[in-house]
Structure formats: structure tokens, C-alpha cells
C-alpha positions as CSV (number, residue, x, y, z in Angstrom):
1,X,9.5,19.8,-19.4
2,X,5.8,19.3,-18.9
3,X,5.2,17.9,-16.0
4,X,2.0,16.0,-17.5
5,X,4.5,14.2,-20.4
6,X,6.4,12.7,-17.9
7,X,3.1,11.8,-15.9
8,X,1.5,9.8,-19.1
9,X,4.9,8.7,-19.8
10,X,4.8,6.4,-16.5
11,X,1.1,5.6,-16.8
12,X,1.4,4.3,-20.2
13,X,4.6,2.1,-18.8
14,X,2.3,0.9,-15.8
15,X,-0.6,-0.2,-18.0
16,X,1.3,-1.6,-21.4
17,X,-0.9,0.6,-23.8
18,X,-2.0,4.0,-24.9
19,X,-5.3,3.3,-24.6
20,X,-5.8,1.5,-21.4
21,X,-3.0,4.7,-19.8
22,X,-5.9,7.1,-21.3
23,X,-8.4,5.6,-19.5
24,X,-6.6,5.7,-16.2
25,X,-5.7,9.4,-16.8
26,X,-9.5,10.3,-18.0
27,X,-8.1,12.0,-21.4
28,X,-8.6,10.7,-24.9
29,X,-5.9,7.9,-27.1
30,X,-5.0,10.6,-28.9
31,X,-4.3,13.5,-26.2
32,X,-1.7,10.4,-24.9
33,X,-0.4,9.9,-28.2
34,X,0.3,14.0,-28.4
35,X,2.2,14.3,-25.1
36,X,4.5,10.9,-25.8
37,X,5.3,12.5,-29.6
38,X,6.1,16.1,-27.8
39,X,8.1,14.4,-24.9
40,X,9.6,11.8,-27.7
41,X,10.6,15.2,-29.9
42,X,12.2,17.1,-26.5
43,X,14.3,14.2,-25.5
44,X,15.3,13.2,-29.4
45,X,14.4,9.9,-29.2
46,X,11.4,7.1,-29.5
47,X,10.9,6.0,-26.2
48,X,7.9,3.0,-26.9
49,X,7.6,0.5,-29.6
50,X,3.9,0.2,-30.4
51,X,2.6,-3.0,-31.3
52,X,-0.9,-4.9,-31.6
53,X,-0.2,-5.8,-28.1
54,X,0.3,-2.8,-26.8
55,X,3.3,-0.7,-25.6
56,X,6.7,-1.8,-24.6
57,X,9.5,0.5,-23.3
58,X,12.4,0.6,-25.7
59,X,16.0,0.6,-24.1
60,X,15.9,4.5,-23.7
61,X,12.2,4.8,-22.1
62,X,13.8,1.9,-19.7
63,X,16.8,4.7,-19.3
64,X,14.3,7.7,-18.7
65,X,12.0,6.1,-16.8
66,X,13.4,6.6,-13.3
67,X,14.4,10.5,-14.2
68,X,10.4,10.7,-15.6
69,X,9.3,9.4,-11.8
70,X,11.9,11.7,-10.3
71,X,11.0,14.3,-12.1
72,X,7.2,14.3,-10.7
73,X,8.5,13.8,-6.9
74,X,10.5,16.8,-7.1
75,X,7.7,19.1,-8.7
76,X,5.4,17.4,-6.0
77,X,7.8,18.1,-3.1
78,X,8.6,21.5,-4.1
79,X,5.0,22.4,-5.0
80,X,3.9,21.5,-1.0
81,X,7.2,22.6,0.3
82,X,6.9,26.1,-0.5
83,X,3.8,26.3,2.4
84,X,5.6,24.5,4.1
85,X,4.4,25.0,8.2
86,X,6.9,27.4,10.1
87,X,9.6,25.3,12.3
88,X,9.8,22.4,9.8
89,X,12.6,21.2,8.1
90,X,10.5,18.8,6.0
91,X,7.2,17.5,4.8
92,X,6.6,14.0,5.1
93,X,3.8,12.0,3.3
94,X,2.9,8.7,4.1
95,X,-0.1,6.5,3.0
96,X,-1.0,3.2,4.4
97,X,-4.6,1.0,3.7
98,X,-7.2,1.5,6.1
99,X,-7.2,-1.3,8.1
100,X,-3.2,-1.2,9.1
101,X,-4.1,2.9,10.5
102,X,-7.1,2.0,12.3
103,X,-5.4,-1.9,13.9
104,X,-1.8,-0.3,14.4
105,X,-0.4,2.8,12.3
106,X,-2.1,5.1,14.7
107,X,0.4,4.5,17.1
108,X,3.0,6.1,14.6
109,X,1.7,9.8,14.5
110,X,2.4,10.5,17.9
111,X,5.5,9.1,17.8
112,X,7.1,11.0,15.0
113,X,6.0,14.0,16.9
114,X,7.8,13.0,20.0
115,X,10.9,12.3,18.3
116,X,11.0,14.0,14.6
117,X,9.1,17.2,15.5
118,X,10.6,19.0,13.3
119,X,9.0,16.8,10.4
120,X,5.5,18.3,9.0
121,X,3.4,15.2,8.6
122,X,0.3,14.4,6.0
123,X,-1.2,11.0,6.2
124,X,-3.3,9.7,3.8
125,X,-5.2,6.3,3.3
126,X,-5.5,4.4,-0.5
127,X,-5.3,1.0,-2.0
128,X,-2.4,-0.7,-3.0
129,X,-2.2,0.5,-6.2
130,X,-2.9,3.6,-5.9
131,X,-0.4,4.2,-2.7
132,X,2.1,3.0,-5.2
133,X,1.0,5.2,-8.0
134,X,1.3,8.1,-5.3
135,X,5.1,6.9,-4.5
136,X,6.0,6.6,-8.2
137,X,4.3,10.4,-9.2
138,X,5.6,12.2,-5.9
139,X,2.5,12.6,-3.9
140,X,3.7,10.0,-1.0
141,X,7.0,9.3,0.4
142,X,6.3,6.4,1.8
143,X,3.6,3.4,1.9
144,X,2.6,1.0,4.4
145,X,0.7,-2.0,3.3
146,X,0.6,-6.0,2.7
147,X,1.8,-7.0,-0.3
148,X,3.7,-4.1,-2.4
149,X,4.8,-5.0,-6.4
150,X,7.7,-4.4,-7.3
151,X,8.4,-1.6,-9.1
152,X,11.3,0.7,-10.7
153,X,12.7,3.2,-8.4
154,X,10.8,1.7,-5.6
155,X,12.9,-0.2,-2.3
156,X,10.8,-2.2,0.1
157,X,11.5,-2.9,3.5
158,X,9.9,-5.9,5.8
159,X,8.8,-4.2,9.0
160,X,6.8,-7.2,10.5
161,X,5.7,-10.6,9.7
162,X,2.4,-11.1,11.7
163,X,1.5,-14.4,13.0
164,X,-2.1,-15.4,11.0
165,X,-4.4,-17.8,12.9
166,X,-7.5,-19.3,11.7
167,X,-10.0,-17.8,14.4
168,X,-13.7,-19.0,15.2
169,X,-16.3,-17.4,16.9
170,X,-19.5,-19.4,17.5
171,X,-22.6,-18.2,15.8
172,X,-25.1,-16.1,17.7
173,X,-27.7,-17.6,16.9
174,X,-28.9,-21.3,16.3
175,X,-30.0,-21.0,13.0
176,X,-27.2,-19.0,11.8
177,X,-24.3,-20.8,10.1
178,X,-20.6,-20.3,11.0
179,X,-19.2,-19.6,7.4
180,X,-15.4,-19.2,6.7
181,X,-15.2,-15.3,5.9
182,X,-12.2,-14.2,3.2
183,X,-10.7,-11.5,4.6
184,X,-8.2,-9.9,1.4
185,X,-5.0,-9.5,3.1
186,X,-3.1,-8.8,-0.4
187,X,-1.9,-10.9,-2.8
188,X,0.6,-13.1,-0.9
189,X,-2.2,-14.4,1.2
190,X,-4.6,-14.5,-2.3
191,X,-1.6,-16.8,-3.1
192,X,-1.0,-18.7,-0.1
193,X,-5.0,-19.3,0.0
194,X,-5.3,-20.8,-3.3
195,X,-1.9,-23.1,-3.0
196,X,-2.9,-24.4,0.7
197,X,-7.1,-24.2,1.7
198,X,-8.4,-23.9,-1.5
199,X,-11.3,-25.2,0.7
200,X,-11.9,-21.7,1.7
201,X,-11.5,-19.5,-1.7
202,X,-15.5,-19.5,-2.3
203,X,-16.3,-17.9,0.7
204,X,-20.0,-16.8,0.7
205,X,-18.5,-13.5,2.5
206,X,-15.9,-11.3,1.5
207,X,-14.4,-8.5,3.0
208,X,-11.7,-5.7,2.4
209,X,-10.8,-3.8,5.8
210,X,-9.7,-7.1,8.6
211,X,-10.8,-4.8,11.2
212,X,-14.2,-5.0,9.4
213,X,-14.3,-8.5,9.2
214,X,-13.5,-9.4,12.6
215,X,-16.7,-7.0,13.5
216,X,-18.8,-9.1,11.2
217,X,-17.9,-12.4,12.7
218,X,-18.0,-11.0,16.3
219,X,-21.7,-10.1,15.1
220,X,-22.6,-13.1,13.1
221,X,-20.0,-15.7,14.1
222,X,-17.9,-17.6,11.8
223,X,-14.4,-18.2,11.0
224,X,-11.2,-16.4,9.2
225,X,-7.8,-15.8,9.0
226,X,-6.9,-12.7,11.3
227,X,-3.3,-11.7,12.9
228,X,-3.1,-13.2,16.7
229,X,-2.8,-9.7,18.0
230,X,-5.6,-8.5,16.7
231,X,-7.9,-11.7,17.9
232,X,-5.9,-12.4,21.6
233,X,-8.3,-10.4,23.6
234,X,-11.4,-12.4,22.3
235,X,-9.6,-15.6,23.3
236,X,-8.5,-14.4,26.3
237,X,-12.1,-13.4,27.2
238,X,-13.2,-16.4,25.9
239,X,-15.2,-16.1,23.1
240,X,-13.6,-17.4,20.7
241,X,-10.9,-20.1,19.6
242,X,-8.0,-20.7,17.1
243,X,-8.6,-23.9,15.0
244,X,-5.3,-26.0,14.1
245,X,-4.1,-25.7,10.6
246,X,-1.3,-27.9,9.0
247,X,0.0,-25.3,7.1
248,X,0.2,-21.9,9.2
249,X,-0.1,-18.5,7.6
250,X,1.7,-15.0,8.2
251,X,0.8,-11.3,7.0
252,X,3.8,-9.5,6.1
253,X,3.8,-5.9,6.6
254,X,6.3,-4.0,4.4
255,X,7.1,0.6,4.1
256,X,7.9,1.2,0.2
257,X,9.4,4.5,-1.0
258,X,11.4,5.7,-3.7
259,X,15.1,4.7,-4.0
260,X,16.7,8.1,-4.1
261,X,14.6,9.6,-1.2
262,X,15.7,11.8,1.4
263,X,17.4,9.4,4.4
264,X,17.1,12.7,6.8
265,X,13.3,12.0,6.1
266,X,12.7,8.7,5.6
267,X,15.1,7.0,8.4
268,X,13.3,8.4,11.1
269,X,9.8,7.2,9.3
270,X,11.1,4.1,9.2
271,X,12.5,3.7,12.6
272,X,9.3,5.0,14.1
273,X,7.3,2.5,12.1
274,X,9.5,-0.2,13.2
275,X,9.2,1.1,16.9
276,X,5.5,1.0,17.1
277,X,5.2,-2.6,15.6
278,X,6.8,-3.7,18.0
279,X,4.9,-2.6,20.9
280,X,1.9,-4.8,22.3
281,X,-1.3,-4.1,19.9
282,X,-3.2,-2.4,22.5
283,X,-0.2,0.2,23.6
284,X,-0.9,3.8,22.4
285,X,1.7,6.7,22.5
286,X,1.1,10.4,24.2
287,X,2.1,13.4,23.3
């Protein structure tokens, strides 16, 4: 089979219509509507109902709709497996957002070299949806980040629940204000915002990366929500403080990966990943 039919096969499931899975696959309504007909005709069966809504799943897309995501991984795997480096057993991808490689992830390479060296490695960094688009079309193995959806085919694992303090840093200059800066730690936190300091959510400043928002209030001053670890060293020094809350906050950290992956692969990821979380933030491994 086509490897592209089962590819618009699982982006018309993620976005609930033709049109909006064309869109996200930069090909026209009609090219979709081809490769679902062809792949509907190969398999002998209708596998969406089509409504003004958009597109649901009927009960034999909900049935091919693992085999379609397994399907990808192993053309991906095989594809990058055949240049496989000499002296590997395996190739393992992993993808994490930016700020958990620069604050702790980069602890993990070394690690898996140390004790999987047998295990070619390819790190990549993405957004939440799109490391979980990677894991559901076979281009990562496994994803590191804040607040993975639930998906089909996917397991999720808790590998550390941070402590979240409301940190402040005095402004740098007297005419500058100390404003509270968003930091977007995922949704969880979108959620706990909204439910508990709704006093917060029109924050003049908003930023992305936490690593990059610490930096702007260490320039600028201010105050926002940043895990204890990362903030210690400035209290310690003395340059900044942690305001009492009456509700505190935490920043889970979760690894997602398919189901049916490799466990020769994906244990030792995992028990690396759990092995450098634990350590003190400011510990890095050697080769």
C-alpha cells in the first residue's frame, strides 16, 4: 500500500475533515478525497462518514487506524535503518521542545552513550503537536514534553513532576514596572492558570521557551511561574525571591511513544531519561 494513503488517512482523523487534513498536508480537497477512495477500494471498505461537519471515523477506520500509524513507523524505521551507522543495533529518535533540551534533556545524550552505546541516536526539537505527529507517522520514537494529548497508539509515562514557584526579580530600573510574565508551560498549566490566578492570564508579556523567559525577567525584572530548579541559584545568590501562593503549581514532564514499540529500544530511553531528572539541575554527564 501507498505509504501517502495511510499518511492522509491519519491526518484527515487528526483534523475531522478533508479539507482542513489538505491544508495540513499542502495538497488540494480533492487529491485527499483520491487517496481515501483508492485506500477505501484496497481495503474493501468505507472507512469515514462525511458529513456537513466534517469527517468521522466509521467502526472500521477506528479498526485500521492503529495498523495505518504502524504502517508509517515501519516504512520510517526501515527507510533510516538501512544506513544505519556500523556497530549499532538500533536507531533511536527522540524529540523534545526546546526549552526541556537546553534546561535538562542535555544531560541525556551522554548518558545513553555511556550506557546504550550500541544505540544510534537523532535528536530533534518540535512543538507539541508536531512531536506527536512525528510519533504517530514514524519519524520519532519518543517525545519529551509538558503536556502530551492523548492519542491512539500512543502510551505516556510521568517522568517528573516539577515543583512551580511564583518567582520575582526586582526591576532594574526605577521606572520600569515589574509585570507578571506568562510563561506557556502546555496546557495543564494554561488550565491551572485560568481555574486558580486568572489575575495573571492578560500578561502584557508572553513567552514560549521558560529558559527565555527567565532571561527576560533577569533583564527587565518582573515576576512568573518557573520550576524551583531552574530559579534556586538566583535565590541563593540573592536576587530574587519566591512570592507565597495559596494554591501551588507543578510542571509535569511526561516521554510518549507508540504502544507497540521496541522495549530493547525504548527501556533504556526511558530509564536514561528518568536517570538524568533526577540528578541536581546543574549536574552534567561525561563521556
Amino acid at each position: 500500500m501507498d505509504t501517502e494513503m495511510a499518511r492522509t488517512f491519519l491526518e484527515v482523523t487528526a483534523a475531522g475533515s478533508f479539507m482542513a487534513a489538505a491544508d495540513r498536508l499542502h495538497v488540494t480537497q480533492s487529491t485527499v478525497s483520491t487517496r481515501i477512495q483508492q485506500l477505501e477500494q484496497q481495503l474493501g471498505c468505507r472507512l469515514f462518514v462525511r458529513n456537513k461537519t466534517g469527517a468521522t471515523l466509521t467502526s472500521a477506520g477506528l479498526r485500521f487506524q492503529r495498523h495505518a500509524a504502524a504502517i508509517l513507523r515501519l516504512w520510517e524505521q526501515a527507510r533510516q535503518e538501512a544506513t544505519l551507522p556500523a556497530g549499532h543495533k538500533a536507531l533511536l529518535r527522540i524529540g523534545s521542545e526546546a526549552g526541556l533540551w537546553n534546561r535538562l534533556l542535555y544531560r541525556w545524550i551522554p548518558w545513553m552513550r555511556r550506557n546504550a552505546n550500541d544505540i544510534a541516536l537523532r535528536c530533534d526539537v518540535g512543538l507539541p503537536n508536531g512531536l506527536l505527529q512525528g510519533l504517530q507517522d514514524g519519524t520519532l520514537d519518543v517525545a519529551v514534553l509538558y503536556s502530551p494529548r492523548a492519542l491512539p497508539g500512543l502510551s505516556i509515562r510521568l517522568l517528573l513532576e516539577e515543583e512551580l514557584v511564583l518567582f520575582r526579580m526586582p526591576a532594574v530600573e526605577d521606572y520600569l514596572e515589574e509585570p507578571y510574565v506568562h510563561i506557556d508551560w502546555g496546557d495543564d498549566f494554561r488550565r491551572n492558570v485560568q481555574l486558580h490566578r486568572p489575575d495573571v492570564q492578560a500578561a502584557p508579556v508572553s513567552i514560549g521557551v521558560g529558559t527565555l523567559g527567565l532571561d527576560y525577567v533577569k533583564q527587565c525584572g518582573g515576576t512568573g511561574h518557573f520550576p524551583r530548579q531552574l530559579v534556586q541559584p538566583l535565590i541563593d545568590a540573592g536576587k530574587g525571591e519566591i512570592l507565597p501562593e495559596a494554591r501551588p503549581l507543578s510542571l509535569p514532564i511526561y516521554a510518549a511513544y507508540p504502544t507497540d514499540a521496541d522495549d530493547a529500544i525504548i527501556d533504556p530511553a526511558l530509564t536514561g531519561l528518568k536517570a538524568i531528572l533526577g540528578e541536581p539541575a546543574g549536574a552534567r554527564d561525561s563521556l
